[in-house]
C-alpha positions as CSV (number, residue, x, y, z in Angstrom):
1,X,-12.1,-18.5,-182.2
2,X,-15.5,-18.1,-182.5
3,X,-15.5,-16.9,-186.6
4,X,-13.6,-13.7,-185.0
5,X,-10.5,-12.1,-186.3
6,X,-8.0,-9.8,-185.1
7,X,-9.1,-6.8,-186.8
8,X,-12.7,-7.9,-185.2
9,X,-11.3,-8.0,-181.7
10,X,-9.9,-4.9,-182.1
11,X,-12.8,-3.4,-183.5
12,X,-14.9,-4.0,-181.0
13,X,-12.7,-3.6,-177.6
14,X,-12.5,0.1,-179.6
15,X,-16.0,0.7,-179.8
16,X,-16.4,-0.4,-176.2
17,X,-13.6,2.1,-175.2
18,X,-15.5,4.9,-177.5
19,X,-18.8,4.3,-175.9
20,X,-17.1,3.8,-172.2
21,X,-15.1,7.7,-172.7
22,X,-18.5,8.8,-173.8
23,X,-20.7,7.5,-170.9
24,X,-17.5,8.8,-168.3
25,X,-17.5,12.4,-170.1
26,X,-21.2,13.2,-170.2
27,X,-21.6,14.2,-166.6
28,X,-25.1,15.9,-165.3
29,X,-26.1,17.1,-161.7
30,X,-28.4,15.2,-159.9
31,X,-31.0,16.9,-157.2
32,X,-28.4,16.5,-154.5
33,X,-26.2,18.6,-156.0
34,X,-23.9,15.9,-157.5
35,X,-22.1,15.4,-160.3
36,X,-22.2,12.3,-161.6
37,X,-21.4,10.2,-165.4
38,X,-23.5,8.3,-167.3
39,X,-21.5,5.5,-166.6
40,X,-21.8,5.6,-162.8
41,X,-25.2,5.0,-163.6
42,X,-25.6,2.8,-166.7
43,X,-27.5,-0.6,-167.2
44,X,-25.4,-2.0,-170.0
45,X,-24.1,-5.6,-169.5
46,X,-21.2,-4.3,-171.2
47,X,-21.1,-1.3,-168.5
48,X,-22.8,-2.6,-165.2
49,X,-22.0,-5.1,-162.9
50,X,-25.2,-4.6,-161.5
51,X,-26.8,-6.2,-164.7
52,X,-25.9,-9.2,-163.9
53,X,-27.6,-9.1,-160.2
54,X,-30.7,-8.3,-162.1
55,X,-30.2,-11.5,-164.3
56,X,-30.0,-13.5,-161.1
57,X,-33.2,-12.0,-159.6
58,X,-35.2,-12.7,-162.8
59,X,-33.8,-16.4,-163.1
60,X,-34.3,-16.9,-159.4
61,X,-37.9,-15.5,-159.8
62,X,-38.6,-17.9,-162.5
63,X,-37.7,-20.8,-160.2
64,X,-39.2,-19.8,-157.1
65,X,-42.7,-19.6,-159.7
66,X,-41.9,-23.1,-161.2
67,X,-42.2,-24.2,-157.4
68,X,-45.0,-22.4,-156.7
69,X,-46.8,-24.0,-159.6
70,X,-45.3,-27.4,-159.2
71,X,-43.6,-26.6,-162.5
72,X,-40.7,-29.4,-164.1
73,X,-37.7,-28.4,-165.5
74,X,-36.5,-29.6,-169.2
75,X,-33.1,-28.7,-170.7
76,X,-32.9,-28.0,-174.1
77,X,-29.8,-27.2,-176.6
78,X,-31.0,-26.0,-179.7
79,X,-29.1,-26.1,-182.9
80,X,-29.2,-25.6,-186.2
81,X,-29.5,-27.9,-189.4
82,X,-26.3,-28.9,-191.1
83,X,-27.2,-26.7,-194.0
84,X,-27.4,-23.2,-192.2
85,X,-23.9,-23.2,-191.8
86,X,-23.3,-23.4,-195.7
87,X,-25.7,-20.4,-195.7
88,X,-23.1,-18.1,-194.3
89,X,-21.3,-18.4,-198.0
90,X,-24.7,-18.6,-199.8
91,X,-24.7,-22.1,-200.8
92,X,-28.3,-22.8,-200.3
93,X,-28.5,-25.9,-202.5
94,X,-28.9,-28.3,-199.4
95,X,-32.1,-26.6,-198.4
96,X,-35.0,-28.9,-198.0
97,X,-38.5,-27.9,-198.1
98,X,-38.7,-28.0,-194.6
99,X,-35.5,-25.9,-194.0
100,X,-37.1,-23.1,-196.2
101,X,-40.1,-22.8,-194.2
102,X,-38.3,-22.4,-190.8
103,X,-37.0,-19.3,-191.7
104,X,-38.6,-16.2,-191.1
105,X,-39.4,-13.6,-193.7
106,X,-36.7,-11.4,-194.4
107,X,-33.8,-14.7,-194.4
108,X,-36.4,-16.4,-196.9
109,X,-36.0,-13.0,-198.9
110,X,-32.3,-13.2,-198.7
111,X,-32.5,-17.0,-199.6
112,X,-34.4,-16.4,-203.0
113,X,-32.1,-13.4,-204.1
114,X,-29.0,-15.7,-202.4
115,X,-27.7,-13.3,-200.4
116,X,-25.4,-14.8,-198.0
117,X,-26.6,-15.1,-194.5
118,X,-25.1,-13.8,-191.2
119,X,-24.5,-14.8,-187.7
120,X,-26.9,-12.7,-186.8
121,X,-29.4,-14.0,-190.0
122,X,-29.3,-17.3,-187.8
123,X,-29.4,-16.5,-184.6
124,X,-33.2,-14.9,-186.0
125,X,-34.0,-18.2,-187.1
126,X,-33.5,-19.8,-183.7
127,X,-35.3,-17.3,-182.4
128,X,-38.2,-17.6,-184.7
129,X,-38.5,-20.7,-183.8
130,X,-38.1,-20.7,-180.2
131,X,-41.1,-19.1,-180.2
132,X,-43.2,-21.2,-182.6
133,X,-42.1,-23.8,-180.3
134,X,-44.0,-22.0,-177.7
135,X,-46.9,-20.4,-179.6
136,X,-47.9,-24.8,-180.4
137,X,-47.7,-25.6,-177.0
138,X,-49.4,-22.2,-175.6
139,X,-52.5,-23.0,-178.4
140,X,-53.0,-27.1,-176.8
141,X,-51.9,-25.8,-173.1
142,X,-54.0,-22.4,-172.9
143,X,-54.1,-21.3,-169.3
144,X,-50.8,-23.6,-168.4
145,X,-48.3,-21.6,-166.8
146,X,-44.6,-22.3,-169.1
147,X,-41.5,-20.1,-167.9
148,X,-38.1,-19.9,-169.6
149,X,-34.5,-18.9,-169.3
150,X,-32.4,-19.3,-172.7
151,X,-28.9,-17.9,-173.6
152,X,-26.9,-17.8,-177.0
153,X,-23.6,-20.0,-177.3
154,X,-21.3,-19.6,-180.2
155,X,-19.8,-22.4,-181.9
156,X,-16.3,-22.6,-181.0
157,X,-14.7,-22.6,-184.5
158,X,-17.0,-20.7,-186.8
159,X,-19.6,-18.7,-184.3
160,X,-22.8,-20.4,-185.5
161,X,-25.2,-20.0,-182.4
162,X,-27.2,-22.4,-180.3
163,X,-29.6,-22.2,-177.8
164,X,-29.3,-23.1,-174.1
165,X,-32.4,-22.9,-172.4
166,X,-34.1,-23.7,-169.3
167,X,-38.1,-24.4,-169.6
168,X,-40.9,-25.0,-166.9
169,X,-43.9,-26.6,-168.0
170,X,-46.8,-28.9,-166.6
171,X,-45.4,-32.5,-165.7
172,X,-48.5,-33.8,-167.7
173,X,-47.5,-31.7,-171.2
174,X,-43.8,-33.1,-171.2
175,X,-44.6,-35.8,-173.5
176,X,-46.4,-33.4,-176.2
177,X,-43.5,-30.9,-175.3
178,X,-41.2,-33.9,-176.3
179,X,-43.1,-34.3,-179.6
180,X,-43.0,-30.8,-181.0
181,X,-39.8,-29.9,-180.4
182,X,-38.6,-32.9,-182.0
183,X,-41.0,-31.4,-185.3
184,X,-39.3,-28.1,-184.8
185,X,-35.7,-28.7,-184.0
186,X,-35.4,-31.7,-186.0
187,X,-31.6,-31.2,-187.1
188,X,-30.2,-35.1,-185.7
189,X,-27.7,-33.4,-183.6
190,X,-30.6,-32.4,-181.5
191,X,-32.2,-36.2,-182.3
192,X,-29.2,-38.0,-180.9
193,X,-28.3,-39.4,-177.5
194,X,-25.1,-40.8,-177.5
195,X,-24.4,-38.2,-174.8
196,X,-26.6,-39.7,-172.3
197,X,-26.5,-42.1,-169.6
198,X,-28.2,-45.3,-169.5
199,X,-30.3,-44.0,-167.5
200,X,-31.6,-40.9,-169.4
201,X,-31.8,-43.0,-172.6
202,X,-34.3,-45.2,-170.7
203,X,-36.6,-42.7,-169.9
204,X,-37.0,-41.6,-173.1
205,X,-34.7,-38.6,-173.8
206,X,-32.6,-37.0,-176.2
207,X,-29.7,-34.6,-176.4
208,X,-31.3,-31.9,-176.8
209,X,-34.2,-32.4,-174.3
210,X,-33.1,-33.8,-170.9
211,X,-35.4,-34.2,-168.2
212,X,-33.5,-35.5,-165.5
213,X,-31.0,-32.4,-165.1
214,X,-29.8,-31.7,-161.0
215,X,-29.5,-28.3,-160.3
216,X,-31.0,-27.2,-163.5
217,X,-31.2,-23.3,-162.6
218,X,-27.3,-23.5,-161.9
219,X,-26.7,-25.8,-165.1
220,X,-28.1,-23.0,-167.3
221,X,-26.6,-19.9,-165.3
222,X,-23.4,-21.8,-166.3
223,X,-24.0,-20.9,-169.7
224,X,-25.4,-17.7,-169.1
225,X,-22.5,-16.5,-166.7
226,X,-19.8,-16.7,-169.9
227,X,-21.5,-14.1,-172.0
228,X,-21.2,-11.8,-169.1
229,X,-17.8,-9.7,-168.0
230,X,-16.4,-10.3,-164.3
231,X,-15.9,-6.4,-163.5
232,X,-14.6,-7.8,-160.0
233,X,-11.5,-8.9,-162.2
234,X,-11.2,-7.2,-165.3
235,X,-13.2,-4.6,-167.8
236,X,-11.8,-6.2,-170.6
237,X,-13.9,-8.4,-172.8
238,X,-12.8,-12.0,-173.9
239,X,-13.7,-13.1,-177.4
240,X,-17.1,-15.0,-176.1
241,X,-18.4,-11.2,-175.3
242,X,-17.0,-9.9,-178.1
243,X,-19.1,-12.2,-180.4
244,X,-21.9,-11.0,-178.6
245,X,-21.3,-7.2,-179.1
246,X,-20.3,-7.7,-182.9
247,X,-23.9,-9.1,-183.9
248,X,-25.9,-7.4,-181.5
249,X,-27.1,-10.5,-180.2
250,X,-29.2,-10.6,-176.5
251,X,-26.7,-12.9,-173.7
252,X,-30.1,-13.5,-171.8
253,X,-33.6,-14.1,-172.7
254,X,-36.7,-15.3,-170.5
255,X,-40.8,-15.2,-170.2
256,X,-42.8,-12.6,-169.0
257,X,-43.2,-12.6,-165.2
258,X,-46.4,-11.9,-163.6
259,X,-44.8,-7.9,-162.3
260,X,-43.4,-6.7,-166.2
261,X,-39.4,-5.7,-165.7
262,X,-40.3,-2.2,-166.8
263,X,-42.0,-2.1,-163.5
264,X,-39.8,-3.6,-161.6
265,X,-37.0,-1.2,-162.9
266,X,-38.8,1.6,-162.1
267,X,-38.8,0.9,-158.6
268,X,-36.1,-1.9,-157.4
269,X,-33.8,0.9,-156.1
270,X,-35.9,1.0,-153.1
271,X,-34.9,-1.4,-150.1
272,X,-38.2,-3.4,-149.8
273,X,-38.9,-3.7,-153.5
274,X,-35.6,-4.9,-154.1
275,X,-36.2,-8.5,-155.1
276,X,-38.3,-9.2,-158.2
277,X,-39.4,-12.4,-156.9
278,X,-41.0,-11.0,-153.0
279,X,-43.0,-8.7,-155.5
280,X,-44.8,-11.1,-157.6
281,X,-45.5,-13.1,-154.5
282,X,-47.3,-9.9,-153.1
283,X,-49.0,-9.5,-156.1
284,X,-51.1,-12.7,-154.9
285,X,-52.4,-11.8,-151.7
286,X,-55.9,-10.9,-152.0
287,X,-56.2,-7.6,-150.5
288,X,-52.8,-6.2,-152.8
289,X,-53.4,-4.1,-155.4
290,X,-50.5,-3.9,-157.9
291,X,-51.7,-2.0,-161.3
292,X,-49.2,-0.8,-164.1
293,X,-50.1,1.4,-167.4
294,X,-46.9,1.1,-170.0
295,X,-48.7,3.8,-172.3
296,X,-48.8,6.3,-169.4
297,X,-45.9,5.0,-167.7
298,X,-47.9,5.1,-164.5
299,X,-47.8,2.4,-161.3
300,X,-49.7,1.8,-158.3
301,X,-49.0,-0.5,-155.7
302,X,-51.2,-0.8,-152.2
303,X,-49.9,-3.3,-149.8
304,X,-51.5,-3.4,-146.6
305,X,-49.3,-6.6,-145.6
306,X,-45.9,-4.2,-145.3
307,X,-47.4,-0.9,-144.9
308,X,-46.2,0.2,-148.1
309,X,-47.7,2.4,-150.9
310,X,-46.3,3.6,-154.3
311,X,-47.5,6.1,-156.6
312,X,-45.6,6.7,-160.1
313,X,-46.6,8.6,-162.7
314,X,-45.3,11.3,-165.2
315,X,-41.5,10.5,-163.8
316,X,-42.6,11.2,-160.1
317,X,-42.3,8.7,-157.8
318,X,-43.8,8.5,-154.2
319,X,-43.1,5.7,-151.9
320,X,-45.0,5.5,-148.3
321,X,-44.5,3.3,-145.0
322,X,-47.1,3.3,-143.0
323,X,-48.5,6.2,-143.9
324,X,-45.5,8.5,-143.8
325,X,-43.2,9.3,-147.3
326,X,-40.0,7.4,-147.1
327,X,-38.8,8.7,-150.9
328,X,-39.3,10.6,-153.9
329,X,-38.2,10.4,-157.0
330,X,-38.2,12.9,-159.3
331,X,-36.9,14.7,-162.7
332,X,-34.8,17.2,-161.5
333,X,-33.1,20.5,-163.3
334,X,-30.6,22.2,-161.7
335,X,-30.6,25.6,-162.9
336,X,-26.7,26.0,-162.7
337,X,-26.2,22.9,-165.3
338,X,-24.3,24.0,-168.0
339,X,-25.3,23.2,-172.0
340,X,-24.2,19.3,-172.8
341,X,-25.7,18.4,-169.5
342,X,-29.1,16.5,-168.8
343,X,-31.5,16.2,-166.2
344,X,-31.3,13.2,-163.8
345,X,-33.8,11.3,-162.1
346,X,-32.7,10.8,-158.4
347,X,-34.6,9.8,-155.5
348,X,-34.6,11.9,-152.2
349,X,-34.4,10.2,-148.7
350,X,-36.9,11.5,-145.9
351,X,-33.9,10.6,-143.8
352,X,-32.5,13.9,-144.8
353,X,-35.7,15.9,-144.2
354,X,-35.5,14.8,-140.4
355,X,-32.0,16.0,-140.7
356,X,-32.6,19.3,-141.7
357,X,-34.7,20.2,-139.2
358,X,-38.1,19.9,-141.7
359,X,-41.3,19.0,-141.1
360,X,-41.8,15.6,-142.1
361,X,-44.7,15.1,-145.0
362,X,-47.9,13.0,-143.9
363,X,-49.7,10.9,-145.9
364,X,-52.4,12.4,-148.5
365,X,-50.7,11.9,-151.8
366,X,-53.7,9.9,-153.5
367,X,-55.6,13.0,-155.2
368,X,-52.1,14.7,-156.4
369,X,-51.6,11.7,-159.2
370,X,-55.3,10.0,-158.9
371,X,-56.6,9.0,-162.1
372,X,-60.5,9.6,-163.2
373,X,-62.8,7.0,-161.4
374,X,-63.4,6.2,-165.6
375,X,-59.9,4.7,-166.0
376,X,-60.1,3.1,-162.9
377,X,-59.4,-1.0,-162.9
378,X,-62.8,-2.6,-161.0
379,X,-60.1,-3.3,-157.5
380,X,-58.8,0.3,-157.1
381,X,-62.7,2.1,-157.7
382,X,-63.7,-0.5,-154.8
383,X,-60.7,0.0,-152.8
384,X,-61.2,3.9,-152.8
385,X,-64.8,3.5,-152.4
386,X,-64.4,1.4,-148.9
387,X,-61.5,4.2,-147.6
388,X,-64.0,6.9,-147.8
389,X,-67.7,5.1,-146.3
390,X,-67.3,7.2,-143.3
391,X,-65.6,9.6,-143.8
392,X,-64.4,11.5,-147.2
393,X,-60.2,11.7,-147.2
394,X,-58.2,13.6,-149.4
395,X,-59.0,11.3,-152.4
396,X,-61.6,13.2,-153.1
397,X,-61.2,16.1,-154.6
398,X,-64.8,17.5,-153.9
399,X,-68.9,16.4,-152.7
400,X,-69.2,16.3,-156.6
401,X,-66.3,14.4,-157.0
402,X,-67.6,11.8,-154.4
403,X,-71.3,11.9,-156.2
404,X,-69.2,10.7,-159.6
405,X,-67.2,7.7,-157.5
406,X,-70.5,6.5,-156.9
407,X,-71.9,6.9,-160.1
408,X,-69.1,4.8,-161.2
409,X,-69.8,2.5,-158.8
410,X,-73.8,2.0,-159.7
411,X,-72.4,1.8,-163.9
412,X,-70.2,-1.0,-162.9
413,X,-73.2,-3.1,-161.0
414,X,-71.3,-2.8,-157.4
415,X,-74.2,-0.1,-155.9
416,X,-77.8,-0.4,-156.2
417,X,-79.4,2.2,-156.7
418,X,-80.1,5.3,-159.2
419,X,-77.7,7.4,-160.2
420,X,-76.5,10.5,-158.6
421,X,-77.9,14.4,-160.4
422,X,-74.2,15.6,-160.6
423,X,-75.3,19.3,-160.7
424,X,-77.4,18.9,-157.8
425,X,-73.6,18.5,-156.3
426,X,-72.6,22.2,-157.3
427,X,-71.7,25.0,-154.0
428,X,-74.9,26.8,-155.3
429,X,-77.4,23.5,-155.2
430,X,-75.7,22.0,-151.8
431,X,-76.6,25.4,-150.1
432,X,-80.4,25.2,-151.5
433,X,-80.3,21.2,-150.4
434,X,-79.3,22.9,-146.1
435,X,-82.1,25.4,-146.8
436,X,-84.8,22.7,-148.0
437,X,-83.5,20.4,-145.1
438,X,-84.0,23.6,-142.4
439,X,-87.5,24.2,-143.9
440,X,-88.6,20.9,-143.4
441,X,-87.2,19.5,-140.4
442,X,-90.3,19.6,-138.4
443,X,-92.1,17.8,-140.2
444,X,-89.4,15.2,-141.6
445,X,-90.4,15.4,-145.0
446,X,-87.1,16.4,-147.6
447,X,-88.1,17.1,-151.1
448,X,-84.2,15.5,-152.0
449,X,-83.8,16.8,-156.3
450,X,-82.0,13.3,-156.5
């Protein structure tokens, strides 16, 4: 089933057993004290049941931001041209003009020199144009909000993929939706719609575009849930998941959300940051500050609506609740691990600070990780310029330090006034400034250098 064989079966249930020893073997020592395996905590859909919770959160934060936007749902299966499938012996006589230029690149390459193609040759080419599909409707809809879930399905007889896949767009751009993909999936299977009902037909649809789908989160998932393994039954994979593993090809695809995963991964071990979809509600309230840096790998969060604050950068994590450090998460080396082993990143509870009898840490983590006011977006300058009007707080790292916030501030337009003589903020010059302000306080006069 599924253009596997036995020898590819076995194949791959070995190279899932290889990688599975390797992940159990390769043990390191967390900041705890604990030994653990790679495996207890790998991500892998082929490893992780907790994968597939992730999966859920991202198609359930989809949804609940289709509702927000007043977003519809369309159903599309994609498939392939009668012609791809003769590709796979490379007979490429069938090719029309219009096949040719669906293709990316590198299969066109393989076309001209007739090279045969691969499963994994055309599941490029759906995804090629998946996403000229959206790039035509992102260039007429600019601004629109238009989400997506979308999962591979093999053929049952040969393995020649299709695409399942959820989309959210605008009620109004359904009809020009309707029109290109019927220019860029144009094989007739995806034309027909003998499938339909009455009903469907009479409003216009098509197999492979279906407006008028209940429960279309759950129709899709159904699709979705196949590619993965049930570890509550079995770690054994079934012939669908095997396809999968063979040509490297992604179960579960999807659009950006307005929080990027890489953020969200960073920090969903936390109780209150659990859910992908609370967080990019947050991310709307007006005084929430959420920023992210994927170069630097560094994230801020300020969100006076729960208390909470985050700071991330260089692999250290610090998480606060009103006011006080709740965890820590670190890169930890414990000196007593042995050569093979690597260093872990673990976070610590404050629960077991109060245990042990320490004293619990207060608030004042900004200056540890606080970037320069320079690199600042315009809402976190502002936000530390308001948290220090009356008083300076550990932010600030000095008076000089203070003098170059508000320099900042004037550069950007939000103070004004001249600019602050930043070595007129040095020890030496401040104690000159007490004198001059001693000398003349009788008569009120300050010659102020600035």
């Amino acid at each position: 089933m599924f253009g596997l064989n036995e020898a590819d079966l076995l194949a791959v249930k070995l190279k899932i057993d290889r990688q599975r020893k390797f992940l159990q073997d390769y043990k390191f020592v967390n900041s705890f004290g604990e030994e653990k395996s790679l495996l207890s905590v790998s991500k892998s859909a082929n490893f992780s049941s907790t994968y597939y919770a992730e999966v859920a959160n991202r198609t359930n934060t989809i949804h609940m931001l289709s509702i927000k936007h007043e977003l519809v749902p369309v159903f599309l299966t994609i498939t392939l041209n009668g012609c791809f499938r003769k590709a796979l012996v490379g007979n490429f006589a069938t090719f029309t003009t219009k096949d040719i230029r669906s293709l990316p690149i590198e299969q066109k390459q393989k076309l001209n020199e007739g090279v045969p193609f691969t499963i994994k040759d055309l599941a490029n080419v759906l995804n090629y144009n998946f996403h000229k599909f959206t790039k035509r409707f992102r260039r007429v809809y600019e601004g629109e909000v238009f989400q997506y879930i979308r999962t591979f399905e093999p053929h049952k007889n040969d393995g020649v993929p299709h695409i399942h896949a959820l989309i959210y767009a605008p009620r109004h751009t359904i009809p020009y939706l309707l029109k290109i993909y019927k220019d860029v999936f144009y094989a007739p299977q995806n034309l027909r719609n003998e499938r339909l009902t009455a009903a469907q037909i009479a409003n216009g649809e098509i197999n492979g575009f279906q407006t008028s789908i209940n429960n279309a989160t759950g129709y899709v998932m159904k699709y979705i849930t196949k590619t993965f393994i049930n570890f509550n039954e079995t770690d054994d994979i079934n012939e669908v998941q095997a396809w999968f593993i063979k040509h490297k090809i992604r179960r579960f695809l999807s659009s950006q959300n307005p929080i990027p995963l890489w953020v969200y991964r960073k920090i969903n071990f936390i109780k209150g940051l659990r859910d992908l979809g609370n967080l990019n509600i947050l991310k709307d309230f007006n005084d929430t500050l959420i920023e992210w840096d994927y170069k630097s790998q560094s994230i801020f969060m300020s969100i006076p609506y729960t208390s909470e604050e985050l700071i991330y950068e260089d692999g250290h994590l610090l998480y606060y609740v009103c006011g006080r450090l709740k965890h820590e998460y670190v890169k930890s080396i414990n000196p007593a691990q042995s050569v093979g082993k690597i260093q872990s990143h673990e976070f610590k509870s404050i629960q077991k600070v109060y245990n042990s009898g320490e004293k619990p840490i207060i608030y004042k983590p900004s200056k540890i990780f606080r970037t320069a006011w320079k690199d600042m977006s315009d809402e976190r300058l502002k936000l530390y310029w308001r948290n220090n009007q009356n008083e300076m707080t550990d932010d600030i790292l000095s008076v000089q330090d203070y003098a170059m916030l508000e320099n900042e501030m004037i550069e950007r337009g939000f103070l004004q006034r001249y600019k602050n003589h930043i070595r007129y903020f040095t020890e030496h010059a401040l104690e000159d400034i007490r004198e001059l302000e001693f000398k003349y306080s009788n008569n009120g006069v300050m010659p102020y250098p600035f």
